[in-house]
C-alpha positions as semicolon CSV with decimal commas, in nm:
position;residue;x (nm);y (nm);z (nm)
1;X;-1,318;-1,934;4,483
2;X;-0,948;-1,863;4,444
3;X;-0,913;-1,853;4,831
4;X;-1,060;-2,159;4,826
5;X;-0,843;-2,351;4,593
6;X;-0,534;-2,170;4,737
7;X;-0,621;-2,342;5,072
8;X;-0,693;-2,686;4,917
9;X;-0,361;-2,695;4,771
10;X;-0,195;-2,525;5,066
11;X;-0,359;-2,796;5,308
12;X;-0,229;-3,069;4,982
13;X;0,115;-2,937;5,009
14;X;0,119;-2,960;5,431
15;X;0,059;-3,328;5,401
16;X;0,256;-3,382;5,126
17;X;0,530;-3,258;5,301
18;X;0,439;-3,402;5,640
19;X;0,404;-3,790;5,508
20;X;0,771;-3,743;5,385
21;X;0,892;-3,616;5,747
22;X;0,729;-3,961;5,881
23;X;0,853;-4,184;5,637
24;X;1,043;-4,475;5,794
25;X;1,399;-4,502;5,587
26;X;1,455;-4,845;5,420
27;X;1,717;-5,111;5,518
28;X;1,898;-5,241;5,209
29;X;2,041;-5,590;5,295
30;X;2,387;-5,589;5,171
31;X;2,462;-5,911;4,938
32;X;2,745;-6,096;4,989
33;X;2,982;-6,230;4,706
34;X;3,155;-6,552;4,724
35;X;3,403;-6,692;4,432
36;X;3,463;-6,986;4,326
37;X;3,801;-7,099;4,188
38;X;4,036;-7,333;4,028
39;X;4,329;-7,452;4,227
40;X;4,427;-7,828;4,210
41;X;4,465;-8,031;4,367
42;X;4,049;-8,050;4,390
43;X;3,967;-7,863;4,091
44;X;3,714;-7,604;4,255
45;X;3,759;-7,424;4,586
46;X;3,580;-7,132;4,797
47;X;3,823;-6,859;4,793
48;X;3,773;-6,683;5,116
49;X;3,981;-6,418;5,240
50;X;4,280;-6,517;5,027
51;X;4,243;-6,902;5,217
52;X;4,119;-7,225;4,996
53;X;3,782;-7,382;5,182
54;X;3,554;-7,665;5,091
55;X;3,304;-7,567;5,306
56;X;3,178;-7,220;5,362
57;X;2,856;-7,081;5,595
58;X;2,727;-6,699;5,536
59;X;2,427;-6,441;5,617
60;X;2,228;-6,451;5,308
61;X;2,149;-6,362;5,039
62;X;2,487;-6,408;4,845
63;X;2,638;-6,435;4,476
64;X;2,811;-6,717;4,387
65;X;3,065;-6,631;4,138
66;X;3,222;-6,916;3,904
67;X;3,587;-6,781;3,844
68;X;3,660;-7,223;3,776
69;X;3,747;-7,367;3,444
70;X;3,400;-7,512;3,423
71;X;3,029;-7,457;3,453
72;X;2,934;-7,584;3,782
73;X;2,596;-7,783;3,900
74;X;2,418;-7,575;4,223
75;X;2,170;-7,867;4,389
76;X;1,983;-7,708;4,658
77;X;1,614;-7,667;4,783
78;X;1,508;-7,937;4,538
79;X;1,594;-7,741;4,268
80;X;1,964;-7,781;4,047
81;X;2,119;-7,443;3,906
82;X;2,407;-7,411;3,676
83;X;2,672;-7,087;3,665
84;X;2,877;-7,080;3,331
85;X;3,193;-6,972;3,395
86;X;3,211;-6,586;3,471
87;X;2,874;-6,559;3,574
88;X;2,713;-6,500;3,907
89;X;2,371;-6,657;4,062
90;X;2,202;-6,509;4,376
91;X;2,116;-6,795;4,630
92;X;1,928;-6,749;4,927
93;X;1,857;-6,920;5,260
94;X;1,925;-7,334;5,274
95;X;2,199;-7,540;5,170
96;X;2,378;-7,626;4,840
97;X;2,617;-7,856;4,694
98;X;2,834;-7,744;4,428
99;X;2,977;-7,939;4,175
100;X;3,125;-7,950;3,842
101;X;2,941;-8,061;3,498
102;X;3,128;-8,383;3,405
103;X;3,334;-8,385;3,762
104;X;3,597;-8,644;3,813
105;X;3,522;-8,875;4,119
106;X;3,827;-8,713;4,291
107;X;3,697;-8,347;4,255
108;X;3,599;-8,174;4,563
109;X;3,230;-8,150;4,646
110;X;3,166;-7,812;4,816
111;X;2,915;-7,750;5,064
112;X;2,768;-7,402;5,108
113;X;2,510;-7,325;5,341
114;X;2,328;-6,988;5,325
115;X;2,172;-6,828;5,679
């Protein structure tokens, strides 16, 4: 009997071990992080590698972070979004239009899409 239940969990351990040998390894998709600043004149810019943009494209998924002065409005995918200021949201794939609650006509209007 002891033979027996040595072999069981010998035969357990085998395929225990062998199922972690096989296992495929996981690809993390990094996330992307993309500010959002105050800087007049406009009021609210991308800040991309140290340059100003009102229009910015990128592999999803990314963070939007809201470094403005302001909570800002996220419209995209039929949906609206805010980010207080400080704060981060995770958008994925489609496009967005950023604005900011109780914007001045003359504000800028920036346009992310997300790929």
């Amino acid at each position: 009997m002891k033979t027996l239940a040595l072999a069981v969990a010998a035969s357990a351990l085998i395929a225990l071990a062998g199922g972690q040998a096989f296992a495929k390894p996981v690809q993390v998709q990094k996330t992307a992080k993309l500010t959002i600043v105050m800087h007049d004149p406009g009021c609210h810019w991308f800040s991309i590698g140290g340059k100003l943009k009102t229009t910015a494209s990128v592999a999803g998924p990314v963070k939007v972070a809201n470094s403005d002065e302001a909570t800002l409005k996220v419209a995209g995918a039929g949906a609206v979004k805010k980010i207080a200021v400080g704060k981060q949201l995770l958008l994925g794939k489609g496009h967005y239009v950023i604005t900011m609650v109780g914007q001045a006509s003359d504000d800028n209007h920036l346009k992310l899409t997300v790929s």
